[in-house]
C-alpha positions as a LaTeX table, in Angstrom:
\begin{tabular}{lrrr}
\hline
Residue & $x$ (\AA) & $y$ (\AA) & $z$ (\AA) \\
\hline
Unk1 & 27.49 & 15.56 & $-48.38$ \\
Unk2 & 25.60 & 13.27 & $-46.93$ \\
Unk3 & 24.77 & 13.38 & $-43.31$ \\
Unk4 & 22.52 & 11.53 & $-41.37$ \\
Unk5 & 22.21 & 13.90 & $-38.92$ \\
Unk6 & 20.13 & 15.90 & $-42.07$ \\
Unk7 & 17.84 & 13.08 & $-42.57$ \\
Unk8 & 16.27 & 11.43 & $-39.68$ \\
Unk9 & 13.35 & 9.53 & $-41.30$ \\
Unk10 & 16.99 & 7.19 & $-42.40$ \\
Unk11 & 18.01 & 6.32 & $-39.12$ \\
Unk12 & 15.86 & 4.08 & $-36.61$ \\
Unk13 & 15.51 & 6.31 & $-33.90$ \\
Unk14 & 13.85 & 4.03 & $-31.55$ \\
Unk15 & 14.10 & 0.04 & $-32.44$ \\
Unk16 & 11.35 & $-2.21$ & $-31.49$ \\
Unk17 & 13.50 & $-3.62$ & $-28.26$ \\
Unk18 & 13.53 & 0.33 & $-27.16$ \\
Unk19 & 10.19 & 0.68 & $-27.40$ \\
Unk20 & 9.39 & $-2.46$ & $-25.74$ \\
Unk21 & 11.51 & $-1.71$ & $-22.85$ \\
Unk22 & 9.94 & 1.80 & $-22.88$ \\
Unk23 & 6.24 & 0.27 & $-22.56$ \\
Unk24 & 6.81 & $-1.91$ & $-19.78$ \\
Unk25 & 9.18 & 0.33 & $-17.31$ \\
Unk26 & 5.92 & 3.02 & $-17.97$ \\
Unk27 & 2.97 & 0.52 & $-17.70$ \\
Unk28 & 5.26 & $-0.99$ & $-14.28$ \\
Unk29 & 5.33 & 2.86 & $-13.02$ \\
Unk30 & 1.33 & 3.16 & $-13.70$ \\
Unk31 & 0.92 & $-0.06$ & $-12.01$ \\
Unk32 & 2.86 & 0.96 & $-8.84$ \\
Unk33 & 1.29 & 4.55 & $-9.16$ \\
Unk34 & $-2.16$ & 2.82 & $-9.19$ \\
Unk35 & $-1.39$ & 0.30 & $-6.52$ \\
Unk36 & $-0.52$ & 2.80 & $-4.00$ \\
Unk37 & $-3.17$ & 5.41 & $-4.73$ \\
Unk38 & $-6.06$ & 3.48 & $-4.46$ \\
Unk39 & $-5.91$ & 1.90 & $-0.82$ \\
Unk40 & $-4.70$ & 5.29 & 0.18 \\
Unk41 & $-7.15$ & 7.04 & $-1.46$ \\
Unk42 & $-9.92$ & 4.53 & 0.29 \\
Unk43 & $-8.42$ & 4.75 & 3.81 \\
Unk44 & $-7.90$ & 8.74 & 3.31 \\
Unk45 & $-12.03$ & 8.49 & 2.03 \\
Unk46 & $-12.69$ & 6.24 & 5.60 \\
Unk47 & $-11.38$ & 8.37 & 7.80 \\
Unk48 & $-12.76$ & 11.21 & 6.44 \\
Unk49 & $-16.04$ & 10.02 & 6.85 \\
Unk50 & $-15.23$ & 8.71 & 10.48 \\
Unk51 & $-14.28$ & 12.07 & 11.60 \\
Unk52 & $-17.33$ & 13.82 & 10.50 \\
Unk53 & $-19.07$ & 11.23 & 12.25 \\
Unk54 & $-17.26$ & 11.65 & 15.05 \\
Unk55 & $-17.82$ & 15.35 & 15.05 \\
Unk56 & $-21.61$ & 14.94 & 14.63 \\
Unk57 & $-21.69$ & 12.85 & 17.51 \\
Unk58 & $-19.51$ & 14.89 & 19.57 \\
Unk59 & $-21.77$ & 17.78 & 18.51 \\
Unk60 & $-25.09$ & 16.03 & 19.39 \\
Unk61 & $-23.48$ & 15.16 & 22.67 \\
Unk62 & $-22.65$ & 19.27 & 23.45 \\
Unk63 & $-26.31$ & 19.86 & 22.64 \\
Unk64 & $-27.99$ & 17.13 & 24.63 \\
Unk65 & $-25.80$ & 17.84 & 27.51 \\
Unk66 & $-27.62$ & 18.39 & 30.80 \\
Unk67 & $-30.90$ & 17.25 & 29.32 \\
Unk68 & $-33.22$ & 14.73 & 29.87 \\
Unk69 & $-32.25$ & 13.05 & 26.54 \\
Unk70 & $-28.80$ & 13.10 & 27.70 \\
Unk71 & $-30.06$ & 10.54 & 30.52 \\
Unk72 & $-32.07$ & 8.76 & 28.34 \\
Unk73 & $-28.77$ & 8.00 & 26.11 \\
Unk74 & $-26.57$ & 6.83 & 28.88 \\
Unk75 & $-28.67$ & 4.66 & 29.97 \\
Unk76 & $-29.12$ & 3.03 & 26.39 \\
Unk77 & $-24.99$ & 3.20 & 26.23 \\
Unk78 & $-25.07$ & 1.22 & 29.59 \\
Unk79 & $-26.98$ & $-1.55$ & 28.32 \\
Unk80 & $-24.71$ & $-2.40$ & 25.27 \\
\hline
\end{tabular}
């Protein structure tokens, strides 16, 4: 009895036009993965680093408040 269900190496399991198919619907998923994760990756990075700016600044403004420095960097801000 012989069954090719017993012997796989006799069948071709996956044909080249399988396999090609295969390659490019995962290398067109990568692509697309990779696409989309980068830019948000870099806008997640930007506005990560513009809110700890943001919080330095709001900081140094809490500390400076009611100061003589505090005068000093209004009047700077008025000019610009």
């Amino acid at each position: 009895m012989s069954d090719s269900r017993l012997h796989p190496e006799s069948m071709d399991v996956d044909p080249p036009s399988e396999r090609l198919s295969t390659h490019i619907g995962f290398g067109t998923f990568m692509a697309t993965t990779v696409g989309y994760w980068f830019p948000c990756r870099y806008n997640w990075s930007k506005q990560k680093f513009d809110a700890a700016q943001l919080q330095q600044a709001l900081q140094q403004q809490a500390l400076f408040e009611g100061t003589e420095k505090e005068r000093e960097l209004e009047k700077k801000t008025e000019l610009v």
